[in-house]
Gaussian input, Z-matrix of N, CA and C with variables (Angstrom, degrees):
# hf/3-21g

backbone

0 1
 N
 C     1     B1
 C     2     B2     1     A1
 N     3     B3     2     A2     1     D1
 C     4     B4     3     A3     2     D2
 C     5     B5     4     A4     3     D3
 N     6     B6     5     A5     4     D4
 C     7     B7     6     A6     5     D5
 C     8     B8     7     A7     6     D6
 N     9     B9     8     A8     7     D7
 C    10    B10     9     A9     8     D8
 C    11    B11    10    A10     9     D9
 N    12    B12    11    A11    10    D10
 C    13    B13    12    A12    11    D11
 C    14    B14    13    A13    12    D12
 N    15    B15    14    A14    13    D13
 C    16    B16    15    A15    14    D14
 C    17    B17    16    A16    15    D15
 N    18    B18    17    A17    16    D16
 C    19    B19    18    A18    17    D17
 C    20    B20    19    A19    18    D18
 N    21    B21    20    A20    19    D19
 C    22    B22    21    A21    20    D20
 C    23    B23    22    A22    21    D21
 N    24    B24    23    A23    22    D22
 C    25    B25    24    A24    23    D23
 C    26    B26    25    A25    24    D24
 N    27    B27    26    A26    25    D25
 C    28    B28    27    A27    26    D26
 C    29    B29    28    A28    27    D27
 N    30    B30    29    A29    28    D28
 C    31    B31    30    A30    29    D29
 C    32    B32    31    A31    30    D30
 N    33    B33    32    A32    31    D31
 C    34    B34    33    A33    32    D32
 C    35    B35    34    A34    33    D33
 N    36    B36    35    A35    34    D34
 C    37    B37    36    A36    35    D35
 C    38    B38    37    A37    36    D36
 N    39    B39    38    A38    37    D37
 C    40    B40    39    A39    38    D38
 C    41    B41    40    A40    39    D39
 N    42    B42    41    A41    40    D40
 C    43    B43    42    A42    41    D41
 C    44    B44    43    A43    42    D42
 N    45    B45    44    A44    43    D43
 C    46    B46    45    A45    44    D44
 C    47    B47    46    A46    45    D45
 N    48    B48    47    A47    46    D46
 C    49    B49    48    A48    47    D47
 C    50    B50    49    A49    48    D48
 N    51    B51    50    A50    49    D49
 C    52    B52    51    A51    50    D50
 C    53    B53    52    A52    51    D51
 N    54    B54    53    A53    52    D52
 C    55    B55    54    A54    53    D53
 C    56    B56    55    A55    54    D54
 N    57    B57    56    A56    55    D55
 C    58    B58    57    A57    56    D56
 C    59    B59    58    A58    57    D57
 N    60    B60    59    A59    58    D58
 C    61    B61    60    A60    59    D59
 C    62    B62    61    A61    60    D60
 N    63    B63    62    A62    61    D61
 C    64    B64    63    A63    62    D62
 C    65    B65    64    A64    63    D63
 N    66    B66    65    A65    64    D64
 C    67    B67    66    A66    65    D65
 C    68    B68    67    A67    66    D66
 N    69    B69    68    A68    67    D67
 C    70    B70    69    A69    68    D68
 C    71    B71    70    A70    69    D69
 N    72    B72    71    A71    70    D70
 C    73    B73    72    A72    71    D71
 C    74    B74    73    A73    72    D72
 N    75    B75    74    A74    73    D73
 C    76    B76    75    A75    74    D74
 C    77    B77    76    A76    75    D75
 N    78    B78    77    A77    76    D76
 C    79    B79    78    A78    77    D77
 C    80    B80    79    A79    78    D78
 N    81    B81    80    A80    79    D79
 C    82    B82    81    A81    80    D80
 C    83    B83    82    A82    81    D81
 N    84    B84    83    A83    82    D82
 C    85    B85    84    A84    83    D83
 C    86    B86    85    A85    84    D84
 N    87    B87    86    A86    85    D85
 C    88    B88    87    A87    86    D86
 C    89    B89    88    A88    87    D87
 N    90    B90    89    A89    88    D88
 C    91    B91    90    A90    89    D89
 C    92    B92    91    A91    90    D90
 N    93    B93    92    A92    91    D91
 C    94    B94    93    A93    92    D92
 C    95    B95    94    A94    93    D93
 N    96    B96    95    A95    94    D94
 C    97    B97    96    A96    95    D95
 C    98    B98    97    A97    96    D96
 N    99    B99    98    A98    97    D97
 C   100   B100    99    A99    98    D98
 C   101   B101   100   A100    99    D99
 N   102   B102   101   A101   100   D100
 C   103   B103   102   A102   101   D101
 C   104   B104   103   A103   102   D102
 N   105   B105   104   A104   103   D103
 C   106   B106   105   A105   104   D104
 C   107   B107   106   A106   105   D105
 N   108   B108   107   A107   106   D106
 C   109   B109   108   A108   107   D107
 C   110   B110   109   A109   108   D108
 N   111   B111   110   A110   109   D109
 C   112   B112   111   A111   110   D110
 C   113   B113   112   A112   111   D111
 N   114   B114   113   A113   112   D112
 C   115   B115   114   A114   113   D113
 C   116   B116   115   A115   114   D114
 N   117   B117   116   A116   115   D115
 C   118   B118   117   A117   116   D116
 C   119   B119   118   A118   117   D117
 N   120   B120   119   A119   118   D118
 C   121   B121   120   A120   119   D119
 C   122   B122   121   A121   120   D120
 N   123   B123   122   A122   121   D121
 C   124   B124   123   A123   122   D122
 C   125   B125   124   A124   123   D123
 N   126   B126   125   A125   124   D124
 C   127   B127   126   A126   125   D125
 C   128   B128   127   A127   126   D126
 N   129   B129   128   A128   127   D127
 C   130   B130   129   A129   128   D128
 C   131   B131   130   A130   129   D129
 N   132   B132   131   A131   130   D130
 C   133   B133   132   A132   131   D131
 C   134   B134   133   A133   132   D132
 N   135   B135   134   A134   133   D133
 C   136   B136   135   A135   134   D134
 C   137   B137   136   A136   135   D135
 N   138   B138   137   A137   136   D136
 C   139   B139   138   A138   137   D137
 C   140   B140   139   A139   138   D138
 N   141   B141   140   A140   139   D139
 C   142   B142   141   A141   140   D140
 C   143   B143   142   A142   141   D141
 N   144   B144   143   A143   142   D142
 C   145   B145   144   A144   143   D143
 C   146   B146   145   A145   144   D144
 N   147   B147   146   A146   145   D145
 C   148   B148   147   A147   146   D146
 C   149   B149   148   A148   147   D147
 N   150   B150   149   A149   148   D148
 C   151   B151   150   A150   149   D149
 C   152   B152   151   A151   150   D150
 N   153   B153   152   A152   151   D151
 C   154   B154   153   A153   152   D152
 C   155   B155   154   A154   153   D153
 N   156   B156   155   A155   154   D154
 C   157   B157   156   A156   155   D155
 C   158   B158   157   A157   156   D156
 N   159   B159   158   A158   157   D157
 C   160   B160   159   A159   158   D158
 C   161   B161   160   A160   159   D159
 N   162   B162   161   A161   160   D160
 C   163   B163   162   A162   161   D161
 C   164   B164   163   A163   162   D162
 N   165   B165   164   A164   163   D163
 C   166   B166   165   A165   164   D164
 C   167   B167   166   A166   165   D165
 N   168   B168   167   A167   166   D166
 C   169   B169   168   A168   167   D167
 C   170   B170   169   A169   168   D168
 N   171   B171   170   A170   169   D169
 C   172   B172   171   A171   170   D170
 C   173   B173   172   A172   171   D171
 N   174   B174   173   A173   172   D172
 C   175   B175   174   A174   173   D173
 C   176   B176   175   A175   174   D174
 N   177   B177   176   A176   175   D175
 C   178   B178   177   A177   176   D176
 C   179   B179   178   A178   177   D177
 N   180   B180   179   A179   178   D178
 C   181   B181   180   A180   179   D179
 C   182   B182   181   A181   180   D180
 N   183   B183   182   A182   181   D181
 C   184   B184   183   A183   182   D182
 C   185   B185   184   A184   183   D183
 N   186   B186   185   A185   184   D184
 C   187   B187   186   A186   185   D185
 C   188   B188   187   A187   186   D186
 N   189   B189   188   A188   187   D187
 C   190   B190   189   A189   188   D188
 C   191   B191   190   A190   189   D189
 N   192   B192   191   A191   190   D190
 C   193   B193   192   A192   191   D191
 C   194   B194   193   A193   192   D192
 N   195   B195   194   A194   193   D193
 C   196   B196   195   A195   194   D194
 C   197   B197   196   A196   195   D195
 N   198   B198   197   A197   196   D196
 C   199   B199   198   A198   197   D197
 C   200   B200   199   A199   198   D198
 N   201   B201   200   A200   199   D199
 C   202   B202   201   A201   200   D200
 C   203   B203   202   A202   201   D201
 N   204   B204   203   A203   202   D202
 C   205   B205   204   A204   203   D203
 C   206   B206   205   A205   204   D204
 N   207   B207   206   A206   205   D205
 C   208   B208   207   A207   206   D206
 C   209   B209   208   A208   207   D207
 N   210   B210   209   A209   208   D208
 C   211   B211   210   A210   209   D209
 C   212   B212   211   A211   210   D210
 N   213   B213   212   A212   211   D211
 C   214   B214   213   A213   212   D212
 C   215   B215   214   A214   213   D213
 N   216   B216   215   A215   214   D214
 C   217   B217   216   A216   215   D215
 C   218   B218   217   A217   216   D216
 N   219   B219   218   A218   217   D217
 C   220   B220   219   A219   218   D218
 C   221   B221   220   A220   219   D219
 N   222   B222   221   A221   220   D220
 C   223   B223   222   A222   221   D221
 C   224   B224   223   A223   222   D222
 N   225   B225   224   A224   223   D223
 C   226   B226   225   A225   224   D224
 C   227   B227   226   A226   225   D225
 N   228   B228   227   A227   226   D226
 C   229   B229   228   A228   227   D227
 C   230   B230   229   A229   228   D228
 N   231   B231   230   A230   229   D229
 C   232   B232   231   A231   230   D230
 C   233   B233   232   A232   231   D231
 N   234   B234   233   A233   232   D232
 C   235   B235   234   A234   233   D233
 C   236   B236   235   A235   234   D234
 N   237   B237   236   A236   235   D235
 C   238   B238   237   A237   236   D236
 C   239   B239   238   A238   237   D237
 N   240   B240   239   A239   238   D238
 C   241   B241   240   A240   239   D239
 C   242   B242   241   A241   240   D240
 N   243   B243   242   A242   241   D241
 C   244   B244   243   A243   242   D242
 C   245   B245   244   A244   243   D243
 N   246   B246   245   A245   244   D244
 C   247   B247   246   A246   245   D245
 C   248   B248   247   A247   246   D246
 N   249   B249   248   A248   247   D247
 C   250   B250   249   A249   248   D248
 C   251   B251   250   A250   249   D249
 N   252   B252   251   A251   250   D250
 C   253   B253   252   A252   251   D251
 C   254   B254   253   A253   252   D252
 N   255   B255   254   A254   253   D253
 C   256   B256   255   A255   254   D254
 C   257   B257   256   A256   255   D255
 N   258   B258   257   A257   256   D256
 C   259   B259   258   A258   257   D257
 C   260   B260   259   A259   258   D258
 N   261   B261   260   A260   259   D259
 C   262   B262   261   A261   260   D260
 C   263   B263   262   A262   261   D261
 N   264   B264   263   A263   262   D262
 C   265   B265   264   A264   263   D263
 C   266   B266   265   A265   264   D264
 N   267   B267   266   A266   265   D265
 C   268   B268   267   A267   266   D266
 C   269   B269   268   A268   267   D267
 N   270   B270   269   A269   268   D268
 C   271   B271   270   A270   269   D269
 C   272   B272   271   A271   270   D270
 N   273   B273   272   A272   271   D271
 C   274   B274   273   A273   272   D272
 C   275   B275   274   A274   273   D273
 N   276   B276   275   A275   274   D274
 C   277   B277   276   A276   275   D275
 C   278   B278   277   A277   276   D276
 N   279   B279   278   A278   277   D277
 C   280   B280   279   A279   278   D278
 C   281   B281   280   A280   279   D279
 N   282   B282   281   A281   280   D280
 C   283   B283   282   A282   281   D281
 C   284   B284   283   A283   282   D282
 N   285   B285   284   A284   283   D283
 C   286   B286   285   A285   284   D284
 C   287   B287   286   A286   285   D285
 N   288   B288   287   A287   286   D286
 C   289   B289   288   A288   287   D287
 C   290   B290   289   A289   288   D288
 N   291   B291   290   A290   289   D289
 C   292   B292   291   A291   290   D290
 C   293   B293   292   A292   291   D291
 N   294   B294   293   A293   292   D292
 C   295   B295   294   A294   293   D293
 C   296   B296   295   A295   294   D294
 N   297   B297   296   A296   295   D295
 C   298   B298   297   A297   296   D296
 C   299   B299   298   A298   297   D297
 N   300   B300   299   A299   298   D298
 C   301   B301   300   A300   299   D299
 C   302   B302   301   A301   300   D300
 N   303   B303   302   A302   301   D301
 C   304   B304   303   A303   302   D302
 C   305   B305   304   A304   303   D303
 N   306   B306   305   A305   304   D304
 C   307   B307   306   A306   305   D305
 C   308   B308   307   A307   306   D306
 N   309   B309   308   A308   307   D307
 C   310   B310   309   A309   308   D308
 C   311   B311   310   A310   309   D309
 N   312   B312   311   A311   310   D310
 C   313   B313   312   A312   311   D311
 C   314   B314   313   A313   312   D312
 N   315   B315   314   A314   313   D313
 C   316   B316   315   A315   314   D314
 C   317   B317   316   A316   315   D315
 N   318   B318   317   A317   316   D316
 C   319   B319   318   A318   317   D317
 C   320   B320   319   A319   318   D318
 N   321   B321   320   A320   319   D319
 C   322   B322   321   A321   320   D320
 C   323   B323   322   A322   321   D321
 N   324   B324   323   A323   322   D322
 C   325   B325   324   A324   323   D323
 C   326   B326   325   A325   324   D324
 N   327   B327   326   A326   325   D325
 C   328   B328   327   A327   326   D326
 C   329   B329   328   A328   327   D327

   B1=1.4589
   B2=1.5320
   B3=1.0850
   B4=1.8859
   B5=1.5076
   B6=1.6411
   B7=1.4456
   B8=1.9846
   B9=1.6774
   B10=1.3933
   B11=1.9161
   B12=0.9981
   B13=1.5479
   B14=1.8509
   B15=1.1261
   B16=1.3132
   B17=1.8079
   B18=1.0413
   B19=1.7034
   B20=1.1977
   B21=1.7055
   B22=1.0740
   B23=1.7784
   B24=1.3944
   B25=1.2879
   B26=2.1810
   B27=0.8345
   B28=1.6657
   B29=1.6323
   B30=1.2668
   B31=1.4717
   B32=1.7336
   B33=1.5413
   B34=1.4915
   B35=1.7198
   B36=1.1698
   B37=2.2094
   B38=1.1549
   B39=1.1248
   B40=1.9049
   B41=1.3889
   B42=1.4120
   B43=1.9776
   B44=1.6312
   B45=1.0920
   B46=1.5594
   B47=1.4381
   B48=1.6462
   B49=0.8189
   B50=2.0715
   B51=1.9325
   B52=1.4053
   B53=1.1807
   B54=0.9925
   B55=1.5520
   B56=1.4773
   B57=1.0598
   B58=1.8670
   B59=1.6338
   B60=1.1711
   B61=1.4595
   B62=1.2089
   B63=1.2208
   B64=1.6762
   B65=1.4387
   B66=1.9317
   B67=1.0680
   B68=2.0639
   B69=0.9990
   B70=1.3253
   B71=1.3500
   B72=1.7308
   B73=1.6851
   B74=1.3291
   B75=1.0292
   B76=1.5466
   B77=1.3478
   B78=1.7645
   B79=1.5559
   B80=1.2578
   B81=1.4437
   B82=1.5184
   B83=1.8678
   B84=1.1728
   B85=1.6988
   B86=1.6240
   B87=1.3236
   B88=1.1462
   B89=1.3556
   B90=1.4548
   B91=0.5784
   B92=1.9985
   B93=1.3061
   B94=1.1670
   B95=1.3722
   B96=1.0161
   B97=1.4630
   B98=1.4263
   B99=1.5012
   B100=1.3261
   B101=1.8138
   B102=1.3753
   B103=1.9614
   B104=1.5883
   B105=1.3955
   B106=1.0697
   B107=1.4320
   B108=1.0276
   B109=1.6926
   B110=1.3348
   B111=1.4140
   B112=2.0821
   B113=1.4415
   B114=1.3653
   B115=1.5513
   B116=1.9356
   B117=1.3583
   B118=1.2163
   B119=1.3989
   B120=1.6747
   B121=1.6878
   B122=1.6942
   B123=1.6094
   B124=1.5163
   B125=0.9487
   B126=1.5941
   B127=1.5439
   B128=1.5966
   B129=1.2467
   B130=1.3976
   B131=1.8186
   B132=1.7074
   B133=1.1826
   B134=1.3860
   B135=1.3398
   B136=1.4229
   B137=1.5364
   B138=1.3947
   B139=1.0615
   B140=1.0655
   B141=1.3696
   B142=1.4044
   B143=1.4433
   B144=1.5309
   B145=2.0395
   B146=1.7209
   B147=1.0389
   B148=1.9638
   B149=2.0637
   B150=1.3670
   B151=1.2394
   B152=1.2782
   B153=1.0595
   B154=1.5767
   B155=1.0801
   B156=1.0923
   B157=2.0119
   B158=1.4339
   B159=1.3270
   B160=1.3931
   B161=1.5736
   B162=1.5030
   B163=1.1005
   B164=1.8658
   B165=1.3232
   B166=1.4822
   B167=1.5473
   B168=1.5170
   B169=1.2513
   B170=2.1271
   B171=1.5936
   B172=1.7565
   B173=2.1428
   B174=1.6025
   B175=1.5799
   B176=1.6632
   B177=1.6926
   B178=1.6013
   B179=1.0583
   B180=1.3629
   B181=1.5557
   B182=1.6218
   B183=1.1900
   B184=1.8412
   B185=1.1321
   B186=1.1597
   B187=1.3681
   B188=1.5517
   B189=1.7473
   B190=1.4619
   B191=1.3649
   B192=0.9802
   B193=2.2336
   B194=1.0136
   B195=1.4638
   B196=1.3200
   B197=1.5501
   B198=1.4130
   B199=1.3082
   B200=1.7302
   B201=1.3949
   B202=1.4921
   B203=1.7135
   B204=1.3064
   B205=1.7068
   B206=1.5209
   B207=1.3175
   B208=1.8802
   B209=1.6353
   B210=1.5348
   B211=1.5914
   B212=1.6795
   B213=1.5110
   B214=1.1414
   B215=1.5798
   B216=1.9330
   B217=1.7383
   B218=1.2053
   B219=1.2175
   B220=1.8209
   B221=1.2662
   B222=1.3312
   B223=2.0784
   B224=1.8591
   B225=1.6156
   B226=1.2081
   B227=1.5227
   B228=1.3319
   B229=1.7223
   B230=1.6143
   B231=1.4072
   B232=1.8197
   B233=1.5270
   B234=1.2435
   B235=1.4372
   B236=1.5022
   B237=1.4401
   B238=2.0064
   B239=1.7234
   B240=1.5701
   B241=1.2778
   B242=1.8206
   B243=1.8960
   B244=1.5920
   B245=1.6630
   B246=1.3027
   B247=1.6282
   B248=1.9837
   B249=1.1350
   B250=0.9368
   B251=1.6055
   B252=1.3883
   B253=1.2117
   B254=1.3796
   B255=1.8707
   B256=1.5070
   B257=1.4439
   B258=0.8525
   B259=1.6246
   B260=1.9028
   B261=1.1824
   B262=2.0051
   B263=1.0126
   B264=1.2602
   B265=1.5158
   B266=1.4587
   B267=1.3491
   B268=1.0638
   B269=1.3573
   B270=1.4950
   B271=1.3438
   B272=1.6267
   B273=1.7430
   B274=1.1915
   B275=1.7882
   B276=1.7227
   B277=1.6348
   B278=1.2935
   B279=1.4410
   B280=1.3012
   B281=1.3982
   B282=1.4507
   B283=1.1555
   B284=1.4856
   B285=1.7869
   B286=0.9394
   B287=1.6627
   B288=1.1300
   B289=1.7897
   B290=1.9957
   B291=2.0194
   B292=1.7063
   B293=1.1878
   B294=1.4553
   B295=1.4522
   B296=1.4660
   B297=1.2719
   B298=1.4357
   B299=1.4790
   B300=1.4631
   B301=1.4707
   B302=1.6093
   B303=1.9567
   B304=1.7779
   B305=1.5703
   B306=2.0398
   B307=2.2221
   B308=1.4730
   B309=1.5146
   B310=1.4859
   B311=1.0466
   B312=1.5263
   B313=1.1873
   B314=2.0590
   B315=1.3747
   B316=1.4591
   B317=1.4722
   B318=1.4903
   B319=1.5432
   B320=1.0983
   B321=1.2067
   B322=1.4118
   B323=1.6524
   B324=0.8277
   B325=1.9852
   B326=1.5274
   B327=1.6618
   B328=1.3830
   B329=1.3767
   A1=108.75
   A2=103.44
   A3=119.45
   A4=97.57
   A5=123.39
   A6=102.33
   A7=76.24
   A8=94.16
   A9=100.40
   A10=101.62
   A11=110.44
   A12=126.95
   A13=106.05
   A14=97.98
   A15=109.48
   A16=94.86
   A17=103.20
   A18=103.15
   A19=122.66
   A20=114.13
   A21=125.35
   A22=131.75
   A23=106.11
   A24=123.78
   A25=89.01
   A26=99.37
   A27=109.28
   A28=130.92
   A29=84.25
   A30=103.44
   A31=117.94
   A32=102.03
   A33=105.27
   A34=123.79
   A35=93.05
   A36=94.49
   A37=111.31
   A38=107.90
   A39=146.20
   A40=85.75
   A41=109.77
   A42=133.05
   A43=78.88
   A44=137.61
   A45=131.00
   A46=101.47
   A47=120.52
   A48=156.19
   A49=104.31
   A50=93.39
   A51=99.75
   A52=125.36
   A53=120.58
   A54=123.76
   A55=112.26
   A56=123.74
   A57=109.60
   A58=91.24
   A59=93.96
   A60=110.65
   A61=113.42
   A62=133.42
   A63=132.41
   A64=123.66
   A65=105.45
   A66=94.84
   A67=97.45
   A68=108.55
   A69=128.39
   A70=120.29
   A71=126.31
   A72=101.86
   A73=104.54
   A74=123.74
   A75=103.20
   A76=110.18
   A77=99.68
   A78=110.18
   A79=104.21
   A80=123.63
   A81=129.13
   A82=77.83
   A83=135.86
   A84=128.30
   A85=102.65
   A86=121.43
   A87=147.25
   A88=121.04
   A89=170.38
   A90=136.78
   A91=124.77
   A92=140.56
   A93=165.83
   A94=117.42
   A95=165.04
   A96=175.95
   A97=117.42
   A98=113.31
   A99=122.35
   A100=98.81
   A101=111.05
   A102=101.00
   A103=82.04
   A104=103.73
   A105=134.13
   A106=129.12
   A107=132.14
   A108=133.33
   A109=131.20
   A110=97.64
   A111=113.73
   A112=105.69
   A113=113.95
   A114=129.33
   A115=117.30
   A116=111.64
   A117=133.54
   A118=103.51
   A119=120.49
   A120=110.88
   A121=86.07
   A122=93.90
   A123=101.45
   A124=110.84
   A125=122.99
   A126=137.33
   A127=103.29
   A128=129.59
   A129=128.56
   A130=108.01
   A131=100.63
   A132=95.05
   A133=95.20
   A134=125.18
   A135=136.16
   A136=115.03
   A137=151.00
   A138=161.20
   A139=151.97
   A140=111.52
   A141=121.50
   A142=135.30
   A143=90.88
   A144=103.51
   A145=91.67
   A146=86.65
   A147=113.85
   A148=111.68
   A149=100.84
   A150=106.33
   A151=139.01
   A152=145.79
   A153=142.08
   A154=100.87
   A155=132.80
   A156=115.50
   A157=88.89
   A158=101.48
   A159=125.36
   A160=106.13
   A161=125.87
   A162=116.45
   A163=113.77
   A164=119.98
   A165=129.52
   A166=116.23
   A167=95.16
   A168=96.43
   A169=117.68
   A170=100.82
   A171=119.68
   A172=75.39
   A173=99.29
   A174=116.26
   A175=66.52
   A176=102.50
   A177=148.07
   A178=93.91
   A179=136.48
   A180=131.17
   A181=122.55
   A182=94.82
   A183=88.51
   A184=107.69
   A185=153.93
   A186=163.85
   A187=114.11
   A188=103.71
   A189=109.97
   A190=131.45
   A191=126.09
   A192=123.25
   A193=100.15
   A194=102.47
   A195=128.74
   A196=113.51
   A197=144.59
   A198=138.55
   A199=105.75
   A200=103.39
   A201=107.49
   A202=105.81
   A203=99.23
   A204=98.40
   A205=101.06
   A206=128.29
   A207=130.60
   A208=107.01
   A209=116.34
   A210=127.04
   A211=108.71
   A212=111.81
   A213=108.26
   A214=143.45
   A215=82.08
   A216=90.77
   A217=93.15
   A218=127.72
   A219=127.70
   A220=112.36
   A221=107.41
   A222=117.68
   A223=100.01
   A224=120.30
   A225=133.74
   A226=119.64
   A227=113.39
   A228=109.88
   A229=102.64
   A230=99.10
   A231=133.45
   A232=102.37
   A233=111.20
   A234=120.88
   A235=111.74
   A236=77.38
   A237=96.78
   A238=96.71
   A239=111.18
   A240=101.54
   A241=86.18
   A242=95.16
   A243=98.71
   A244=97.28
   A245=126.83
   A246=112.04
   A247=95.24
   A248=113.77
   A249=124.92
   A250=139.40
   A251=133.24
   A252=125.00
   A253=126.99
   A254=110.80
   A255=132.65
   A256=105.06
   A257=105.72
   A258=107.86
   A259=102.94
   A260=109.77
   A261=127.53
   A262=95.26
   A263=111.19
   A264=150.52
   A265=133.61
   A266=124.93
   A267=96.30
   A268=100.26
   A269=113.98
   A270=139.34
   A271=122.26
   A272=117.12
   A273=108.55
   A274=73.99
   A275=95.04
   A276=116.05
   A277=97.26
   A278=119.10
   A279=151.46
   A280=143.74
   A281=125.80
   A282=116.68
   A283=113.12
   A284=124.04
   A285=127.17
   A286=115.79
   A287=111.13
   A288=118.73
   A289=69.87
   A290=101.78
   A291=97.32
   A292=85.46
   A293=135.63
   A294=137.53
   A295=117.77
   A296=113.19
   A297=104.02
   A298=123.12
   A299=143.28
   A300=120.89
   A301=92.18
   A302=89.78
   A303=104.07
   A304=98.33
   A305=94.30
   A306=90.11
   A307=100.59
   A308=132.08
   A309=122.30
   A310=98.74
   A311=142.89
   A312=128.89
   A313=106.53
   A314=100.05
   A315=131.32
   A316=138.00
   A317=104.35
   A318=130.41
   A319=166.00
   A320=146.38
   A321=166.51
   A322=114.66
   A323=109.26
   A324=104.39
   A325=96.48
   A326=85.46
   A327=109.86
   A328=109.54
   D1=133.96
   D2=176.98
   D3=-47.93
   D4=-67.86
   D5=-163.99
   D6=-174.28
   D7=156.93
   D8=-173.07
   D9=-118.39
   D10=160.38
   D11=164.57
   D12=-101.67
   D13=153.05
   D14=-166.37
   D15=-90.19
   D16=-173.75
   D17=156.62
   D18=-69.62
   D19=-55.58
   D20=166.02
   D21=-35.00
   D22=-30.24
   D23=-152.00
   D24=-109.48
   D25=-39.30
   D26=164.78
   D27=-55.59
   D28=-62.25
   D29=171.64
   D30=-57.45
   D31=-54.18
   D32=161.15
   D33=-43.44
   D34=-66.45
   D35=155.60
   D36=-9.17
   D37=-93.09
   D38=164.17
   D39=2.85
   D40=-83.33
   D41=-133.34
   D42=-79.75
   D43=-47.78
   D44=-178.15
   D45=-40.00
   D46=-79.03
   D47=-139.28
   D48=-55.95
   D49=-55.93
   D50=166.86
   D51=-69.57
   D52=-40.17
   D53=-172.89
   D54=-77.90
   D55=-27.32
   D56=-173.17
   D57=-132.00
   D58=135.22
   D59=171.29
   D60=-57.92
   D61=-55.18
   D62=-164.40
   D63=-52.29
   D64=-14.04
   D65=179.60
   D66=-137.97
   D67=51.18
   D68=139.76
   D69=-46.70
   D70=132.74
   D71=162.20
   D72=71.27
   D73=-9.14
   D74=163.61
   D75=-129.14
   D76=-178.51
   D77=-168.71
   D78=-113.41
   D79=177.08
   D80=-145.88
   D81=-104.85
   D82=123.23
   D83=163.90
   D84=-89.43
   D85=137.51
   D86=167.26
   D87=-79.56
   D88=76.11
   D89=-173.40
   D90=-122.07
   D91=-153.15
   D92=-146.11
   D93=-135.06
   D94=-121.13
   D95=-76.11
   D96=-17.11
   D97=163.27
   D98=165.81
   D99=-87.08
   D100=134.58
   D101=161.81
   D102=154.16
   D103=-174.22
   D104=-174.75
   D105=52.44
   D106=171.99
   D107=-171.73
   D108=-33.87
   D109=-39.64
   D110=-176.28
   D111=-112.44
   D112=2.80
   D113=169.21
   D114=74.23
   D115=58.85
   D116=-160.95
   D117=167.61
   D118=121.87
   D119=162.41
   D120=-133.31
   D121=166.87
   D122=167.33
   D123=-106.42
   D124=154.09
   D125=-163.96
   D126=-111.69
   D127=152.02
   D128=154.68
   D129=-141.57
   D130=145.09
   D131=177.33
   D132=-165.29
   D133=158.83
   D134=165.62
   D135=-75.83
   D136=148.05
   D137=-89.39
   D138=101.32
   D139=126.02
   D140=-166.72
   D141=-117.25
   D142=31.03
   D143=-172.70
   D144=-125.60
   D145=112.79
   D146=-170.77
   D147=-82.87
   D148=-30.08
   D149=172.03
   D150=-8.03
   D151=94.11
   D152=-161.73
   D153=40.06
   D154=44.64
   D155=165.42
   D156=-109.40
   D157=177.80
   D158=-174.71
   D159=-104.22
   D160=103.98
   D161=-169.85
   D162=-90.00
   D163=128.20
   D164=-177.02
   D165=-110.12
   D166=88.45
   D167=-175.18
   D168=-73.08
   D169=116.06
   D170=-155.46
   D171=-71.56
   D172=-169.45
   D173=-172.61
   D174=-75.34
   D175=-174.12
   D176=142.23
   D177=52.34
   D178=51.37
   D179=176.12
   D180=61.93
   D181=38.71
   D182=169.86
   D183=-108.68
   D184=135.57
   D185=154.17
   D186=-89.58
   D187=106.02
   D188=154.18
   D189=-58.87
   D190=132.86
   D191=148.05
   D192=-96.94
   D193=163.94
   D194=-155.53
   D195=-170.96
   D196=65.43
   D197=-173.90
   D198=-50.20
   D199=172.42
   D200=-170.32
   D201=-80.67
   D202=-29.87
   D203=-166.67
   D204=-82.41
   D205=-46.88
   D206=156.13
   D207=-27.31
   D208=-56.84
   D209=-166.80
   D210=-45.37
   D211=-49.92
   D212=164.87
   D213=-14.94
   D214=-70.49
   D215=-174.88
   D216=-105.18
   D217=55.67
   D218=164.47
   D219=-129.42
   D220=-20.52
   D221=-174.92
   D222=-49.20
   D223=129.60
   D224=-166.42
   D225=65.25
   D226=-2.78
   D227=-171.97
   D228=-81.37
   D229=140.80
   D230=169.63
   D231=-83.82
   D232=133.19
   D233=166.17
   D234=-148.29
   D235=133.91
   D236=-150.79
   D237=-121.31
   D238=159.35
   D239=177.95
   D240=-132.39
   D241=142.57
   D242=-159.86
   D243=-126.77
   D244=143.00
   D245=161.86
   D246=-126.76
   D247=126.35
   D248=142.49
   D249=-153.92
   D250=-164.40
   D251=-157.53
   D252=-31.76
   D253=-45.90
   D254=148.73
   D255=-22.73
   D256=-80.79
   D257=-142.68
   D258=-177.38
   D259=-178.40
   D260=160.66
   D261=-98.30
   D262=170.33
   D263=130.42
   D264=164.92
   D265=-157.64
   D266=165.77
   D267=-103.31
   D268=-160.78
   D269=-166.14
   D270=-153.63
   D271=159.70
   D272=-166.17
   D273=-138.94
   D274=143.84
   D275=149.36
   D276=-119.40
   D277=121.85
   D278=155.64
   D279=-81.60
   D280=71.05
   D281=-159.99
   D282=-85.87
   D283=21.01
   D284=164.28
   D285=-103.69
   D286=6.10
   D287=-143.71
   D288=-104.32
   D289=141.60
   D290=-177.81
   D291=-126.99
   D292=33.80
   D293=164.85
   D294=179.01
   D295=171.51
   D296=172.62
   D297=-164.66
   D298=-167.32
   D299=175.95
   D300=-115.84
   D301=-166.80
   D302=-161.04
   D303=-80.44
   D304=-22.85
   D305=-169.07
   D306=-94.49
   D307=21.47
   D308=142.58
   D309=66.94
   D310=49.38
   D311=173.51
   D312=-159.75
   D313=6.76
   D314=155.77
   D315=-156.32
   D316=137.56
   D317=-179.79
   D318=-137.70
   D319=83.35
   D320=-109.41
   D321=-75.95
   D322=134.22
   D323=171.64
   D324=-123.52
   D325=168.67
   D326=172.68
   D327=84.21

């Protein structure tokens, strides 16, 4: 499997999904980028253009995206959704990521 959602991280989907219209009908996108501190951040967004991505169907009807060039540095990654004193959001465990920064939201390979 490309990469799993937790319960936690599912359920959040879910509670998006019912409560605000805008993101009805769509799936949670995963993604990759170049940016941030360790030169790699992860992206998340709701979406509904399926196109060459790799679709990961989560438990209870959630549907991941996943582009091919993201798929890479995501193979074995956990994505969890967390609230505490900080702040929400979600989150990535990365067992490809070979560094990372202090604001947890970029990470380096190789």
């Amino acid at each position: 499997m490309l990469l799993t959602l937790t319960e936690k991280a599912v359920d959040k989907v879910k509670d998006y999904a019912t409560t605000n219209d805008k993101y009805k009908g769509k799936s949670l996108r995963i993604f990759v980028q170049g940016g941030g501190c360790s030169g790699y951040q992860y992206g998340f967004a709701f979406d509904d253009q399926k196109d060459g991505d790799e679709i990961i169907s989560g438990s209870d009807d959630v549907q991941v995206l996943v582009d091919p060039q993201s798929a890479q540095f995501l193979k074995g990654a956990v994505v969890d959704f967390i609230e505490d004193l900080r702040g929400s959001g979600f989150t990535v465990q990365n067992p490809n990521a070979s560094g990372g920064c202090g604001c947890g939201s970029s990470f380096s390979c190789g």
